[in-house]
Steps between C-alpha positions, in 0.01 A plus 500: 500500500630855397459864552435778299742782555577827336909557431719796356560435126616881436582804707236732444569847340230722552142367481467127677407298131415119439811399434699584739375254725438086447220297653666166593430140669739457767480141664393507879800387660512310801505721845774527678612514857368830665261555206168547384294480168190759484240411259455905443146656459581875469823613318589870599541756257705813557674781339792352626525240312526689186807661691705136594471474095690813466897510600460820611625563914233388729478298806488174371709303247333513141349204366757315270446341146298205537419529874166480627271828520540551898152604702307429817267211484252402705404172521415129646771289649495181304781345647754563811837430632513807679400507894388806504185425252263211387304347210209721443656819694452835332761692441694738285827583405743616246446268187490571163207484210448133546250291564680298758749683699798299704650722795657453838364824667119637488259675737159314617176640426302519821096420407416671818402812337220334282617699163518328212870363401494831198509762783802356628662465187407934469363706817688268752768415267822654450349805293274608732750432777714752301246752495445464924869485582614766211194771627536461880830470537645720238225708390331542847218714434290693750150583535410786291824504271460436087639170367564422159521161340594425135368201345247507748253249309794245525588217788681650680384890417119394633607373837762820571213749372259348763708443767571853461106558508493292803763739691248766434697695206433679162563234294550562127528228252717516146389286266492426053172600441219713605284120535803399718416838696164468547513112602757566786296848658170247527682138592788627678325786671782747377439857559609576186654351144711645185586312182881606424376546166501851406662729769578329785597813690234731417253153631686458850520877532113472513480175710701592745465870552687488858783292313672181507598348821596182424563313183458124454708452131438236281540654193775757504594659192307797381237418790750535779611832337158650502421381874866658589361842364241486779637356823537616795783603787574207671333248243582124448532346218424143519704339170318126467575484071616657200267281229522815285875342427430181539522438112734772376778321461709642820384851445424613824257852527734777589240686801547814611707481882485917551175443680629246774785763578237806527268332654729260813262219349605158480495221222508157604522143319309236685493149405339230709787277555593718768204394685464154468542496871172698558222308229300330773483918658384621124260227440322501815459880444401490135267180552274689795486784248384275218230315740368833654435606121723821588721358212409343111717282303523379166646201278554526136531199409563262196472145483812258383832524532553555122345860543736607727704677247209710428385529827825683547470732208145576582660632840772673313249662357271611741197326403462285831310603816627417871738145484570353191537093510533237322248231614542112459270304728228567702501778740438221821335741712355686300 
């Protein structure tokens, strides 16, 4: 018996295409001392992974020629010769796009918060565990301040908005389209929403007439210069991604610093393998949000693990709303 699994065929310049990547049958190999095999059911998809394809500098080694397309699974033990986990445990961990995924570390899935297996593979998952740790402690927002979040229709842009709605701020939204606007203002509860179509600056000048506080980036590029033009003394800048780069070839956006220097604010990379220590803290907080109703989540998902190529592209491209996946099985508690 085999799996299906997408490999590296060609370095992508540019846009992600078809052929840079190969849908294979790898045979399931027999597993190993201090290992597990995950029969997966959701397959992550992130900006990120566009990024590994890249060899540009980043915090993980790029994926090589012929290597398997690395992302978080989550997924059904099917067999175990690890102690710390069982046959039928759920878990995830750091895979690949696979159907079967052999590892020797995951994370269990506890059931106890009676959500469906999909919100832990998004709202209590490592994206909207990004959004918790990167907005409290980096962003920490007060009561009555303004915070801005680009991509805020996005998986981890939703959760950061709200929380920030939660915390009892002016919360602003930047989104792709005046659609993408409205939804986020009526699901999300936003005070406010601007496409970054059109002028950007002359939109958050009139969303957030008292200025910009704090500044959850996932876009960067032109967006971060237009929320730069507006923010205020003392503002953070939360910097979670730069997908505007993600596919130019290396070409970073140039932004405009003067403002950090005028204004003593502070810019800030957060990524959430600094606080792996602290999930079971962000997922007890963000599930009692999710069960009191105070927070919505969403899945965009498609179905086989042949699509994830173009589940990737269609997050490249904006198109998705809250988590994008890749499902393979039955959601089991669904």
């Amino acid at each position: 018996m085999s799996a299906r699994r997408w490999v590296m065929a060609e370095r992508p310049q540019g846009k992600l295409e078809a052929h840079h990547l190969k849908l294979v049958d790898a045979p399931r190999e027999e597993v190993g001392d201090g290992e597990i095999e995950i029969e997966n059911i959701f397959v992550s998809i992130d900006p990120t992974t566009r990024l590994w394809m890249s060899e540009v500098s980043q915090h993980a080694q790029p994926i090589q020629m012929g290597d398997p397309i690395r992302s978080f699974v989550w997924g059904r033990v099917a067999a175990s010769r690890n102690k710390r986990h069982r046959e039928g445990d759920m878990v995830f961990a750091l895979g690949a796009w696979e159907s079967v995924s052999r590892v020797r570390q995951a994370t269990s899935i506890p059931e106890s918060h009676g959500l469906p297996l999909s919100a832990h593979a998004s709202v209590l998952g490592l994206t909207g565990l990004t959004a918790y740790f990167g907005m409290l402690d980096v962003g920490r927002p007060q009561a009555g301040e303004t915070v801005v979040v680009s991509a805020a229709g996005g998986a981890v842009g939703s959760v950061a908005a709200q929380i920030g709605r939660i915390l009892g701020c002016r919360t602003v939204g930047i989104v792709g389209s005046e659609a993408k606007a409205a939804k986020v203002v009526r699901d999300y509860r936003l005070d406010a929403a601007v496409s970054r179509k059109g002028d950007l600056s002359a939109a958050l000048a009139n969303a957030c007439p008292s200025g910009i506080d704090v500044d959850f980036e996932n876009v960067a590029g032109p967006v971060l210069d237009a929320v730069m033009e507006h923010i205020n003394p003392g503002a953070r800048l939360v910097l979670c991604g730069m997908i505007s780069a993600y596919e130019s070839d290396g070409v970073w956006p140039s932004n405009v610093v003067r403002p950090l220097l005028m204004k003593r604010a502070r810019l800030e990379g957060v990524l959430i393998s600094s606080y792996f220590n602290r999930l079971p803290e962000g997922v007890e907080a963000l599930a009692g949000w999710v069960k009191s109703g105070e927070m919505r989540w969403d899945v965009d998902v498609l179905n086989g693990i042949e699509r994830a190529p173009e589940a990737l592209q269609r997050l490249l491209s904006g198109a998705n709303i809250g988590k994008q996946l890749v499902q393979l099985a039955a959601d089991p508690w669904a």
